[in-house]
Every structure is written in C-alpha cells, then in structure tokens.
N, CA, C and O atoms as a GROMACS GRO file, in nm:
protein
  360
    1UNK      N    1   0.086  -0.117   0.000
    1UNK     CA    2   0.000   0.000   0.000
    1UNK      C    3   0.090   0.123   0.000
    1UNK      O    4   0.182   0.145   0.078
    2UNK      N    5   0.040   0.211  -0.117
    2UNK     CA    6   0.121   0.321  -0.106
    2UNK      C    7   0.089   0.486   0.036
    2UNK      O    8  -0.001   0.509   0.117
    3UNK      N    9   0.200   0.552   0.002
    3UNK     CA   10   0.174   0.649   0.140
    3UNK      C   11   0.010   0.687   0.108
    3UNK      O   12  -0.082   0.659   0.185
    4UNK      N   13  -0.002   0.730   0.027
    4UNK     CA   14  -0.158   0.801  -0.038
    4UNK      C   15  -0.270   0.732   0.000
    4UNK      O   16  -0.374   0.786   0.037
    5UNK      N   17  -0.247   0.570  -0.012
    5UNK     CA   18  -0.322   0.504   0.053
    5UNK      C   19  -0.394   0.472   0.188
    5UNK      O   20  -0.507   0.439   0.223
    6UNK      N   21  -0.229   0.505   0.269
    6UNK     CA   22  -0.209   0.484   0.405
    6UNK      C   23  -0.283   0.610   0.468
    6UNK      O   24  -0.343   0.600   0.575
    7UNK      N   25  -0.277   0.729   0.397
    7UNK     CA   26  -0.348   0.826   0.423
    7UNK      C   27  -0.467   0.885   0.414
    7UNK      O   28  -0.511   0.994   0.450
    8UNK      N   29  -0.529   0.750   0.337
    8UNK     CA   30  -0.670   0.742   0.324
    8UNK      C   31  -0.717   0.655   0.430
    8UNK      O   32  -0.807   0.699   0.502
    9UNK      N   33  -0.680   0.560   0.449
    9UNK     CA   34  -0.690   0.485   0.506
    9UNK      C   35  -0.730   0.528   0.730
    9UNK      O   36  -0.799   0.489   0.824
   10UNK      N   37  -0.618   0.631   0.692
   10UNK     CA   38  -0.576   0.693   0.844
   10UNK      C   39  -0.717   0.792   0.851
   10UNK      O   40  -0.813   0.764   0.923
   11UNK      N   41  -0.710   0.899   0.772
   11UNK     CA   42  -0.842   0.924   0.757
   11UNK      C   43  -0.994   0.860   0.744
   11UNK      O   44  -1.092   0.934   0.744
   12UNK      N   45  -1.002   0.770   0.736
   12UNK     CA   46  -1.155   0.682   0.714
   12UNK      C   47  -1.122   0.656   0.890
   12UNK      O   48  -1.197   0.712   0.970
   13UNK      N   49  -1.044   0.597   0.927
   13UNK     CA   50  -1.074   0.557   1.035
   13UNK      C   51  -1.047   0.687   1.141
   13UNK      O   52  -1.118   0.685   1.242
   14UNK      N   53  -0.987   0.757   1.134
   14UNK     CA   54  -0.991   0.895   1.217
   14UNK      C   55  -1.191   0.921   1.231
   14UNK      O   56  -1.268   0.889   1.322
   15UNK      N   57  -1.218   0.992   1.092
   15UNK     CA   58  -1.348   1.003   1.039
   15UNK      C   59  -1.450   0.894   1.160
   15UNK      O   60  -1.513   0.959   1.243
   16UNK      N   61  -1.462   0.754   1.166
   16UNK     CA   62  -1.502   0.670   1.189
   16UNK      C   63  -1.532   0.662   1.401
   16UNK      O   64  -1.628   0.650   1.477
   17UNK      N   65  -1.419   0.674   1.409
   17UNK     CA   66  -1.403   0.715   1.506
   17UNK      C   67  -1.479   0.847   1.563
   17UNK      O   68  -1.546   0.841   1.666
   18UNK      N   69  -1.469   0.927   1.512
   18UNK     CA   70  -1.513   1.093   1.530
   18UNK      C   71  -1.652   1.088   1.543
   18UNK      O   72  -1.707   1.156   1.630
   19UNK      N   73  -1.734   0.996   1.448
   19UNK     CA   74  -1.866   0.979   1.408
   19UNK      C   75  -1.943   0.924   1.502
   19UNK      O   76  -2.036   0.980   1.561
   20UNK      N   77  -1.893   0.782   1.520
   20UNK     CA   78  -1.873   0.772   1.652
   20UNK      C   79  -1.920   0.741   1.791
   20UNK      O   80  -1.985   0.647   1.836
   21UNK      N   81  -1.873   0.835   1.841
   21UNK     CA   82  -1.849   0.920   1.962
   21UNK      C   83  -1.943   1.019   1.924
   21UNK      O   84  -2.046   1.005   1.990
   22UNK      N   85  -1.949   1.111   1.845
   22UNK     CA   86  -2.038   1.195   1.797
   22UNK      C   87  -2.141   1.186   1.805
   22UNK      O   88  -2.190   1.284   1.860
   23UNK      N   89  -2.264   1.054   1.753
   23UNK     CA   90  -2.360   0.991   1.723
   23UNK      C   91  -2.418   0.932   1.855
   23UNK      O   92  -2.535   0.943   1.891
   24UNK      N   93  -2.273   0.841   1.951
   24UNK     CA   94  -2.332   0.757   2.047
   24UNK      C   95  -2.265   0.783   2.173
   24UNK      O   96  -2.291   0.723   2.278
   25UNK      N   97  -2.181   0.871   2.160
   25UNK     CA   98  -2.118   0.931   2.306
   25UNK      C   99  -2.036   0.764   2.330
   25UNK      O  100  -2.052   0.711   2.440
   26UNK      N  101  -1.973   0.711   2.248
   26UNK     CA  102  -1.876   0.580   2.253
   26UNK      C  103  -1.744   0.578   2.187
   26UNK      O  104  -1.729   0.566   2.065
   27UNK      N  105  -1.654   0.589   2.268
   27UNK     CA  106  -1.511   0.613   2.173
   27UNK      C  107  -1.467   0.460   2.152
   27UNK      O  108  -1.463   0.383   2.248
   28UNK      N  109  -1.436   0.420   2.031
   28UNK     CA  110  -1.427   0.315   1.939
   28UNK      C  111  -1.271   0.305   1.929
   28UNK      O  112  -1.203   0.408   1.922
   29UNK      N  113  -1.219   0.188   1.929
   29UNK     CA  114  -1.053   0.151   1.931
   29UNK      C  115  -1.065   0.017   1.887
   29UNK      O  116  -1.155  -0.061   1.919
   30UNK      N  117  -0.962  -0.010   1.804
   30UNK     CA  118  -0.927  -0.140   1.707
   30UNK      C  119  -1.030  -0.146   1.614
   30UNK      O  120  -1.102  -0.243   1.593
   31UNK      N  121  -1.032  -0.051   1.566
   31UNK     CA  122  -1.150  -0.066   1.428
   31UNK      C  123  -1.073  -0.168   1.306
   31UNK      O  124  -0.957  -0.145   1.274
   32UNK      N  125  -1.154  -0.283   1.242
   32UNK     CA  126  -1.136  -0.356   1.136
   32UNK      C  127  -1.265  -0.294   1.055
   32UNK      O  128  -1.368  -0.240   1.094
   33UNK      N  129  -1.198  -0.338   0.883
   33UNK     CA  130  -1.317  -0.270   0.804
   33UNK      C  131  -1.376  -0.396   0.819
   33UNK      O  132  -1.336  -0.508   0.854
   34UNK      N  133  -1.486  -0.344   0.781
   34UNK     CA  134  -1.615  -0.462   0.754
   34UNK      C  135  -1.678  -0.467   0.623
   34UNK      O  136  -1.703  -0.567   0.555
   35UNK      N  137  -1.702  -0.332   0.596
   35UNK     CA  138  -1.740  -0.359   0.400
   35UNK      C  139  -1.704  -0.200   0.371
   35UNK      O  140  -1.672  -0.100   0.436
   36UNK      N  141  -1.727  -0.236   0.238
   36UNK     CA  142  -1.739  -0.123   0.141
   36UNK      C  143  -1.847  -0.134   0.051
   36UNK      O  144  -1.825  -0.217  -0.037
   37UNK      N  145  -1.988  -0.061   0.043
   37UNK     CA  146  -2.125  -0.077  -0.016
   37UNK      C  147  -2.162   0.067  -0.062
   37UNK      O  148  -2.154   0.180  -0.015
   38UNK      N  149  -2.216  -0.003  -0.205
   38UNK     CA  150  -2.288   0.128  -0.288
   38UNK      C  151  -2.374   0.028  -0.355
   38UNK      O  152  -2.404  -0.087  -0.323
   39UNK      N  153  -2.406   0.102  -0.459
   39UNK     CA  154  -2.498   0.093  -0.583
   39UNK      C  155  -2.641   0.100  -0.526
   39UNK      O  156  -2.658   0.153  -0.416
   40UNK      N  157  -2.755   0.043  -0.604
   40UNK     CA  158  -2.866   0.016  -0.558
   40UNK      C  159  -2.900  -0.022  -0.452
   40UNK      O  160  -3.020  -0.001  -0.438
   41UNK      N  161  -2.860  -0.065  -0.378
   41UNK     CA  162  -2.885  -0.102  -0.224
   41UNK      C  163  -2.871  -0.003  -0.116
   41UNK      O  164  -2.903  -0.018   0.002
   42UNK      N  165  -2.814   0.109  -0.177
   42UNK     CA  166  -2.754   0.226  -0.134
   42UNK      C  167  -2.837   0.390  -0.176
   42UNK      O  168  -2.789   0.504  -0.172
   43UNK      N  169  -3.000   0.334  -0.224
   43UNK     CA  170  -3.045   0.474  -0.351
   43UNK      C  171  -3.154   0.475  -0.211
   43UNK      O  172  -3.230   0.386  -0.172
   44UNK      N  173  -3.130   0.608  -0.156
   44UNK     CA  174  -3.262   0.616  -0.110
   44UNK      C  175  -3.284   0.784  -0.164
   44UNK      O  176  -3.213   0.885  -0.176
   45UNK      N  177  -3.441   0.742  -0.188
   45UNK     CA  178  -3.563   0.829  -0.222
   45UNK      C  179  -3.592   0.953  -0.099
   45UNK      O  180  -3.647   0.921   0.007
   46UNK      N  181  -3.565   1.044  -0.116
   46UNK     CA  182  -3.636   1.094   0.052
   46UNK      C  183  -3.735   1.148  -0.004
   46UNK      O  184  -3.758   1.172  -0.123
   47UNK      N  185  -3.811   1.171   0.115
   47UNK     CA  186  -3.942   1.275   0.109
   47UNK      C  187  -3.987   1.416   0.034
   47UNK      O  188  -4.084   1.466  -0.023
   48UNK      N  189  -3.837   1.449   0.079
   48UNK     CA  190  -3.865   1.610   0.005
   48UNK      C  191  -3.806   1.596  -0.171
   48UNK      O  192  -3.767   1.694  -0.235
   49UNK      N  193  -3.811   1.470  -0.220
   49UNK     CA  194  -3.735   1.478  -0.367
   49UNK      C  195  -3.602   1.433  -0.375
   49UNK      O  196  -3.573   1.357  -0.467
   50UNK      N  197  -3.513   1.471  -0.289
   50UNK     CA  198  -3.388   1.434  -0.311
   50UNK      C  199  -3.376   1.281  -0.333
   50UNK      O  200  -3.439   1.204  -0.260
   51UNK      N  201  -3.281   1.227  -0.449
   51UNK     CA  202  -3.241   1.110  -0.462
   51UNK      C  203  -3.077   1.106  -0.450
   51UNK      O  204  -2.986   1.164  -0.507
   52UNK      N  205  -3.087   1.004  -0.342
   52UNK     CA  206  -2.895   0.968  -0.292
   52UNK      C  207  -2.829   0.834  -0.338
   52UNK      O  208  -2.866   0.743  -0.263
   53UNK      N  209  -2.780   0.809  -0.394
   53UNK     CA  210  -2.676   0.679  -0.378
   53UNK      C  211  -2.554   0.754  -0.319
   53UNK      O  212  -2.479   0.840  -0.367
   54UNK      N  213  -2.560   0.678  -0.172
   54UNK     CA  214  -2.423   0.686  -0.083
   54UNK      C  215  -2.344   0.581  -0.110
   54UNK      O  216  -2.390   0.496  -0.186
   55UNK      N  217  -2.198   0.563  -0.049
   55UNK     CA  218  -2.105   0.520  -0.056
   55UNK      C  219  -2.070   0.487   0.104
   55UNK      O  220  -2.025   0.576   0.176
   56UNK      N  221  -2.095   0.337   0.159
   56UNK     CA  222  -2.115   0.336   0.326
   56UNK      C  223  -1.992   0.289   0.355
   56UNK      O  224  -1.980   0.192   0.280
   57UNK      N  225  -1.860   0.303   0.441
   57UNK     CA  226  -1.750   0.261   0.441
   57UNK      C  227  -1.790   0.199   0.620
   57UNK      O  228  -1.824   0.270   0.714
   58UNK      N  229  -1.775   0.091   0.620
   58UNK     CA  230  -1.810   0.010   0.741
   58UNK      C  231  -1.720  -0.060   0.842
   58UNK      O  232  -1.673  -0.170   0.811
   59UNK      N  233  -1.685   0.007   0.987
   59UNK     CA  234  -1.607  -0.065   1.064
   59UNK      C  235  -1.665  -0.106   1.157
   59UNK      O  236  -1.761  -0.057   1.217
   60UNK      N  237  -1.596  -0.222   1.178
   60UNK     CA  238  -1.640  -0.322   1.308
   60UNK      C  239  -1.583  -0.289   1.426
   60UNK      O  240  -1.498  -0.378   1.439
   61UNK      N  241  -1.572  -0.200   1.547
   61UNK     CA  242  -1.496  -0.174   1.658
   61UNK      C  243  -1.471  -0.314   1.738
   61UNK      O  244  -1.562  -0.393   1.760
   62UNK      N  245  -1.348  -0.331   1.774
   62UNK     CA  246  -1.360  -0.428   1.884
   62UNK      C  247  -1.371  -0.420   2.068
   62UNK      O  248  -1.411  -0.492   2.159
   63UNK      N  249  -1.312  -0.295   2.052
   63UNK     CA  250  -1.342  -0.236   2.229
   63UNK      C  251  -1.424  -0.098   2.183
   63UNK      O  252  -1.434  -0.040   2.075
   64UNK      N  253  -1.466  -0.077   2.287
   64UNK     CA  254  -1.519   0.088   2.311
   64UNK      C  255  -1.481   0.107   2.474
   64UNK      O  256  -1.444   0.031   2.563
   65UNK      N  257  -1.511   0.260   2.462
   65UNK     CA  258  -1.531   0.284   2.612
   65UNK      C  259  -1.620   0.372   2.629
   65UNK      O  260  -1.618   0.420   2.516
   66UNK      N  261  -1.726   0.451   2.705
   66UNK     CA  262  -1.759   0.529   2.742
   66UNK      C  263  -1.939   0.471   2.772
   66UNK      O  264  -1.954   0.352   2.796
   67UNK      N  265  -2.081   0.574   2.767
   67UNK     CA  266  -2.204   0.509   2.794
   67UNK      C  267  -2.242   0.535   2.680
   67UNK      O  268  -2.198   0.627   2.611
   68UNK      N  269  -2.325   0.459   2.648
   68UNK     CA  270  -2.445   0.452   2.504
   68UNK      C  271  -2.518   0.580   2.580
   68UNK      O  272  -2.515   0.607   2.700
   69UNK      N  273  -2.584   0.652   2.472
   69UNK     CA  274  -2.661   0.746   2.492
   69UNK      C  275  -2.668   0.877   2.446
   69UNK      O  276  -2.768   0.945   2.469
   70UNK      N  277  -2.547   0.932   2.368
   70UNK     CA  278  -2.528   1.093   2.375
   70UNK      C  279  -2.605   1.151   2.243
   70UNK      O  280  -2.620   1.265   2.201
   71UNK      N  281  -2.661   0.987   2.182
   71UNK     CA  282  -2.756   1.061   2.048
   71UNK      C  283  -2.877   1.114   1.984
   71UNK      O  284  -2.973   1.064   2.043
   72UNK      N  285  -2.897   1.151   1.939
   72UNK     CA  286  -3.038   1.209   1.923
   72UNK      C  287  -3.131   1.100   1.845
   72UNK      O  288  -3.248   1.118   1.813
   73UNK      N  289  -3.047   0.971   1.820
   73UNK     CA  290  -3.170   0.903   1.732
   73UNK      C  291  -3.260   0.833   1.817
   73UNK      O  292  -3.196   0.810   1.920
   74UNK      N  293  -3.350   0.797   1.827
   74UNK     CA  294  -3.465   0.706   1.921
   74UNK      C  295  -3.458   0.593   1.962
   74UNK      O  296  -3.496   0.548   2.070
   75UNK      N  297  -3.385   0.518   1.834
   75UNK     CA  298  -3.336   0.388   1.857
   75UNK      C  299  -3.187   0.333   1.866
   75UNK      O  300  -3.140   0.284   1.763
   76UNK      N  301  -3.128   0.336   1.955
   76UNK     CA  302  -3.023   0.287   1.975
   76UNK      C  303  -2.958   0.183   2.076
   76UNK      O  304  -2.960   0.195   2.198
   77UNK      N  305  -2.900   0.079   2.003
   77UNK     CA  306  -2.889  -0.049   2.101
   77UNK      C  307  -2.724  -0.104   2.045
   77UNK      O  308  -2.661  -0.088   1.940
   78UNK      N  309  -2.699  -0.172   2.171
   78UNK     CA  310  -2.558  -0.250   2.149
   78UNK      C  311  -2.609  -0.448   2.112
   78UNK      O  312  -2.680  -0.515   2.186
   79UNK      N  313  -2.569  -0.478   2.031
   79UNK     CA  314  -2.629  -0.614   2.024
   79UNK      C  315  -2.503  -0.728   2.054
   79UNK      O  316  -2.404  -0.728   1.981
   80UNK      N  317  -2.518  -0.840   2.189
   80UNK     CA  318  -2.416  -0.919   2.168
   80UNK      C  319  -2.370  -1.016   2.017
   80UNK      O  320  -2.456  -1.063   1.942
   81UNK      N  321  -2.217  -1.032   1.994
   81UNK     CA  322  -2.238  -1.106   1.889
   81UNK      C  323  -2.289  -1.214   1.854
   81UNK      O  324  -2.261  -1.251   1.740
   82UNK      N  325  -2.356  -1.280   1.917
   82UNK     CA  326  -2.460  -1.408   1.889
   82UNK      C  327  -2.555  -1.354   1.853
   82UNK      O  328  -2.624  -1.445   1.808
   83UNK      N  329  -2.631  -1.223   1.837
   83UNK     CA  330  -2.734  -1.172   1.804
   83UNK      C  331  -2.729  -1.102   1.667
   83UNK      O  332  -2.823  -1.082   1.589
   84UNK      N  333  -2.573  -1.064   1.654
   84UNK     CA  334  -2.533  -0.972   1.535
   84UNK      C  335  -2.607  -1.064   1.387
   84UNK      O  336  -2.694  -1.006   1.322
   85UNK      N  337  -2.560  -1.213   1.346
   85UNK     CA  338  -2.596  -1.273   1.185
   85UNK      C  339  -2.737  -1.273   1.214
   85UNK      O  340  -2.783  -1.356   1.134
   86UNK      N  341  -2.877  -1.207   1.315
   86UNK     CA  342  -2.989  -1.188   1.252
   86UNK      C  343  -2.999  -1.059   1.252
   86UNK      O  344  -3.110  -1.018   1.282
   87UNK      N  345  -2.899  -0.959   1.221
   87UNK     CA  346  -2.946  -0.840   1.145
   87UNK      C  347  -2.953  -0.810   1.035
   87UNK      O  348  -2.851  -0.849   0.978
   88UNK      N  349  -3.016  -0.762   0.972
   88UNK     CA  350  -3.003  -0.702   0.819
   88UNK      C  351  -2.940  -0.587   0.804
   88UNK      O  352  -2.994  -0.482   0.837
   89UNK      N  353  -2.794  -0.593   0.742
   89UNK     CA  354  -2.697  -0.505   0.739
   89UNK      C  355  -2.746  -0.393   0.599
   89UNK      O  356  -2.753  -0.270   0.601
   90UNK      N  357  -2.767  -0.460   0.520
   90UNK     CA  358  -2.835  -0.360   0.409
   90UNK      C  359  -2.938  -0.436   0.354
   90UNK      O  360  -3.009  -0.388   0.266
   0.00000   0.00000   0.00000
C-alpha cells in the first residue's frame, strides 16, 4: 500500500471514530473494516425529492469505552455477537 493510501486509510478511520463518539457518546478503538457498499442497495428516495446513492464505508470496533446514549436518534442499542448474523446489514 502506497503512502496516499495509508493516508486514506488513516483518515476513514480517524473520520469513523469521530462519528462515533459523535452519534453515540462511545469512543471506538481497534477498528477492522467490515465492507465497502454502494450501488442500488444504497439509492434512497427521501421525502422532500432528493435522490442519494451513498457510498457506506463500514467498521467493526472491537473495544469501546464510554455510555451509550449521547444521540439524538430514538433507537439505539448495542447487540451481543450471537445476536449480530440476525441483522439485516443492508
């Protein structure tokens, strides 16, 4: 892997990290990727008109530290991994 790489790389997971903590008030350490997903599986329609195909860059944390809670979404849960292969990831 070249430096350019390494520096993408450093960034996604900086980014990843930041998000986060940001989202769930949980600071994330030993991140492995988990996927890289686009295309159609990725097109959502919103309400007001806008049409998106995102680009979802996906890490798996292996420790965290801090409390679940600091986010504004409604639903938020930690799932043990015996519970994780019945989710639907996309």
């Amino acid at each position: 892997m070249g430096e350019k790489d390494g520096l993408h790389k450093e960034f996604k997971v900086k980014t990843a990290k930041r998000e986060a903590f940001e989202e769930t008030g949980l600071r994330i350490t030993d991140l492995e990727l988990f996927g890289i997903y686009s295309g159609e599986k990725c097109f959502v329609d919103y309400p007001n008109g806008d049409k998106v195909y995102s680009v979802q860059i996906i890490f798996k944390a292996k420790q965290y530290t801090g409390e679940l809670g600091r986010s504004d979404l409604t639903n938020i849960s930690l799932f043990p991994k015996t519970e994780q292969k019945a989710l639907k990831y996309l």
